[in-house]
N, C-alpha and C positions, 0 to 999 in steps of 0.2 A: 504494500500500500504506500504513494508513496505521502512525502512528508506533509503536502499542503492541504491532502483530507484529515489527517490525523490531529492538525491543529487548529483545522474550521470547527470540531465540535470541541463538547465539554465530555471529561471524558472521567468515570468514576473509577478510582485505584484502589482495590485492596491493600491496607496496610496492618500486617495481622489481623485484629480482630476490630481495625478502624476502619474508615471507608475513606478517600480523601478527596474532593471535587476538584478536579484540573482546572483551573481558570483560562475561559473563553478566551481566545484573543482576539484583541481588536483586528480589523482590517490591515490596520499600518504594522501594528505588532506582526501580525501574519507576513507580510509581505516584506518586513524588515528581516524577519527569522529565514525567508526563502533566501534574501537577499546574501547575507550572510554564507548561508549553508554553499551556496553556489561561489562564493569567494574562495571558503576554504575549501570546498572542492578543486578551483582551481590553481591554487599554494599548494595541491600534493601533487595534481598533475602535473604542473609548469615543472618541478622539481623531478619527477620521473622519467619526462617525456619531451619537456622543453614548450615551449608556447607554441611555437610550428607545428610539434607533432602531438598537440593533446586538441580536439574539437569540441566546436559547442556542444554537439551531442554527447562529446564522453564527458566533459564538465555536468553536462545536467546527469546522466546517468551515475555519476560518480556520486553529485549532492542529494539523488534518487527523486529527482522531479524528471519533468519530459523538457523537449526543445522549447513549445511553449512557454516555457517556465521561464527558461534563460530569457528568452527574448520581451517576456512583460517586467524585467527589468532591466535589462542592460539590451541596449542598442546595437552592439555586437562583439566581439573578443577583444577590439582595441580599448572600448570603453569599460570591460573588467581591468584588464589591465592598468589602465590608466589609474581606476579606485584601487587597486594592488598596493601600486605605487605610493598613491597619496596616502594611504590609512598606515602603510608599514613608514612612512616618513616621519608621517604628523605623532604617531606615539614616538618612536625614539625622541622627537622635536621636545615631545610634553615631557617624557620621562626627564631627559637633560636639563630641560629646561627646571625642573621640579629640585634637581640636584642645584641645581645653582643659588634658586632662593634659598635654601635649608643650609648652603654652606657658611662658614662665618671665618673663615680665612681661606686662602688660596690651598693650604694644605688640606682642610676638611672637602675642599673641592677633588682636590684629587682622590682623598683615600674612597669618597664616594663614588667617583668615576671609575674606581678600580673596581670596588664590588660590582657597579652596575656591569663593567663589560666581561668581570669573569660569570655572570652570571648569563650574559648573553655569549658567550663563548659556547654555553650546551646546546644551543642551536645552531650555531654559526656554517657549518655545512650546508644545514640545509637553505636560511637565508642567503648564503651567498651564492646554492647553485641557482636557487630562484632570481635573487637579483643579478646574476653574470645575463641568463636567460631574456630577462627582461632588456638587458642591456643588448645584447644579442637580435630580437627583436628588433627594438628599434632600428638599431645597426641596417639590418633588412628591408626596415619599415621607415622611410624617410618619414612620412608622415604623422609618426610615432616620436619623432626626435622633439619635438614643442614638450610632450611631457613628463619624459626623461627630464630636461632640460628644467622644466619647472621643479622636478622634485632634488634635482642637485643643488639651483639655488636657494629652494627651502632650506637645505641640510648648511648648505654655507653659510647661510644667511644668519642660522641659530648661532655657529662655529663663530662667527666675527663679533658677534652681540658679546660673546662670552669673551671672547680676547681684547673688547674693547674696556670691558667692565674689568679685568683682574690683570692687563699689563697698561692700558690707561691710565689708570688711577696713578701711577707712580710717572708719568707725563706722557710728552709724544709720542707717539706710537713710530716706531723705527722705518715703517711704508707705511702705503696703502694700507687698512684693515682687512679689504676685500680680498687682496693681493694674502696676505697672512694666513686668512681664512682657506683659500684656495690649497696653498701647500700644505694646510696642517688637514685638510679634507682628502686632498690625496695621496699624502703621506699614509694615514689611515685605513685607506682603500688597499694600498700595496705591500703593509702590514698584515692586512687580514689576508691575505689571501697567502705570502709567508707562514702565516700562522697554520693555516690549511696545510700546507703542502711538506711541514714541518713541525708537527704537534709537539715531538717530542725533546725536540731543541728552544723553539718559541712559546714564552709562556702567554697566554690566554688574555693579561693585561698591559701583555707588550706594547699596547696604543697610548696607556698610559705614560709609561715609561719615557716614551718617544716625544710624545706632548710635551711631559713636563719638562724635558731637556732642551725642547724649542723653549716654549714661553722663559725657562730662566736666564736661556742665552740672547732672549731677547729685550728682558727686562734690563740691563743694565741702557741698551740702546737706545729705550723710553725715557731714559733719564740725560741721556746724551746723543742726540739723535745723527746720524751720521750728516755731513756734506751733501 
């Protein structure tokens, strides 16, 4: 049966000797829950099979709704993609962003940033065959390059706010912030995927590491900014 009859009714659960009333869901609830289910349907395909080789029909069959289903929400493969991109962006965005109010010196920022990325390290495989994939795509998909493109300067954009705020404060900034932003974003990128290709040589928080050795070798230059 598949998911979108099972959550149009109310549906009564034996719970030992309780009984317990499933709560109806609304319309939008409903169609939010499909929405969903068909995302991370295709976050296990892109990652098995790559975006070329997984179809809207194996997505809807994978989230167990039909092609109908896919298409009374999403437009078609590019525009899952695209909410791929945005949702897996905008939470790392919120998560970091969340660490940075909560820190109260530049150190309490890192040992947070460390926990945060050893703890995304236990996924890290599978994120980054899905994001090479999406990268891939685009690569393929000139017309796909606009949203790439948007979700990279999201992630910069966070990256620079943060370098403004904890090597700013002690004066100029040594370049550009954007320019900053940009190496310490792709520094990061070429890190993890070291990290991949090397588990057992590179440790998990290695992005940290790496960071914090920029931002200190840059902080004196904030204070005296070159020529």
């Amino acid at each position: 049966m598949p998911w979108r009859s099972r959550t149009a009714r109310c549906w009564l659960t034996p719970v030992g000797s309780a009984t317990v009333a499933r709560k109806r869901l609304t319309r939008e609830e409903s169609r939010a829950q499909t929405r969903e289910r068909l995302l991370e349907a295709a976050r296990e395909l892109f990652t098995e099979r790559g975006v070329n080789g997984s179809s809207v029909e194996q997505i809807a069959e994978r989230a167990g709704y039909t092609r109908g289903a896919f298409y009374g929400n999403f437009a078609d493969k590019q525009e899952l993609v695209a909410e791929l991109l945005e949702q897996r962006t905008r939470s790392e965005v919120a998560e970091v962003s969340d660490l940075q109010r909560r820190a109260e010196s530049f150190g309490d920022m890192l040992e947070l940033l460390r926990h945060w990325n050893r703890e995304r390290d236990q996924n890290l495989p599978d994120w980054m065959a899905l994001r090479l994939e999406l990268v891939l795509h685009a690569l393929r998909n000139p017309e796909a390059l606009p949203m790439l493109a948007q979700r990279e300067k999201l992630a910069r954009s966070s990256i620079q706010t943060a370098i403004e705020q904890r090597i700013g404060e002690h004066g100029a900034l040594p370049a550009d912030p954007a320019l900053l932003a940009l190496i310490v974003h792709a520094l990061e990128d070429g890190l993890l995927i070291q990290r991949l290709l090397f588990p057992d040589e590179i440790a998990g928080d290695v992005v940290v590491d790496a960071v914090d050795v920029l931002l200190r070798s840059w902080r004196p230059l904030a204070s005296d900014p070159p020529d």
